[in-house]
N, C-alpha and C positions, 0 to 999 in steps of 0.2 A: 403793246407793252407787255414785258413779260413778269411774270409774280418775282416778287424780289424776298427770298428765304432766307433766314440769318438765325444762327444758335446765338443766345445769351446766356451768362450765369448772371442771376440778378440774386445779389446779399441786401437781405434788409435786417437793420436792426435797428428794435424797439425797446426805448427806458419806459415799464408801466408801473401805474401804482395799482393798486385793486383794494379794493373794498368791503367785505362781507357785512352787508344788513342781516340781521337777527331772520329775519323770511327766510331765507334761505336752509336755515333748520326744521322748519316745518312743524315746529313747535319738539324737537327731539332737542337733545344734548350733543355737544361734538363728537363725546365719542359714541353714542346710538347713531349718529348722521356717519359717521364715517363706515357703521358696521355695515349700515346698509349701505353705502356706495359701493362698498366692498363686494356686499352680496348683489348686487346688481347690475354693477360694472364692469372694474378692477380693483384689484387689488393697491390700496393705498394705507397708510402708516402713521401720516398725521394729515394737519391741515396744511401744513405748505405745500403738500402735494395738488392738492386741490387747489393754491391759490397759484401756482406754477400751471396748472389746467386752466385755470382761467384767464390767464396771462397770454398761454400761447390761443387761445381761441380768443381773444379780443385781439391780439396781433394779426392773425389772419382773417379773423373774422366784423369785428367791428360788435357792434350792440348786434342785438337778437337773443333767441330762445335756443338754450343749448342742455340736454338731456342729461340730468346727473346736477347742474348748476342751477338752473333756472333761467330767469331774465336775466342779461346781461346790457348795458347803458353807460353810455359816455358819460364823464362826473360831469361835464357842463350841461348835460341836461334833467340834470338832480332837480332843480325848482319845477321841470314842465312833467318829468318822469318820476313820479312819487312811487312805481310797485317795482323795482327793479331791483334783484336777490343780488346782485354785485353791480356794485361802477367802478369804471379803470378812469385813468386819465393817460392818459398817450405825452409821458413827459418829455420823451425826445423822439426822434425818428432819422436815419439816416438812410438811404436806400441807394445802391450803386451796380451799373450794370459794365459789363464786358463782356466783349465778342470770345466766343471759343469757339476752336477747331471743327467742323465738321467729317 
């Protein structure tokens, strides 16, 4: 049999909520936390920049540990995951693929 190769565009889209726990500050102020993500990352302006970072990185990513944020944790496992500096919930999700040209 021979390998069977095929292009897709796969579009997914995600409705998320997110969440910031007070941890997540590290005991600083929003705007001290922002100066330092500023000075250590990029450059950002408010907080919805950062809640729009943590949005696309639980879209792609799912829970885990992400540099700049902290912990990241799905909100249904808020009773079993008590340290977690943000939870999303994954309100909706639609995901659809199609063959493209080669």
């Amino acid at each position: 049999m021979e390998t069977i190769k095929r292009k897709l565009r796969v579009t997914i889209e995600k409705d998320i909520e997110i969440e910031i726990m007070p941890s997540m500050f590290i005991d600083m102020t929003e705007d001290e936390y922002l100066k330092e993500f500023s000075r250590s990352f990029w450059e950002v302006d408010s907080i919805d920049e950062l809640i729009k970072f943590a949005a696309n990185v639980a879209a792609v990513h799912g829970s885990g540990e992400e540099e700049g944020l902290g912990k990241l944790e799905a909100k249904h496992m808020k009773d079993f995951v008590k340290t977690a500096d943000i939870y999303f919930d994954e309100i909706s999700s639609d995901i659809e693929a199609e063959f493209i040209d080669s």
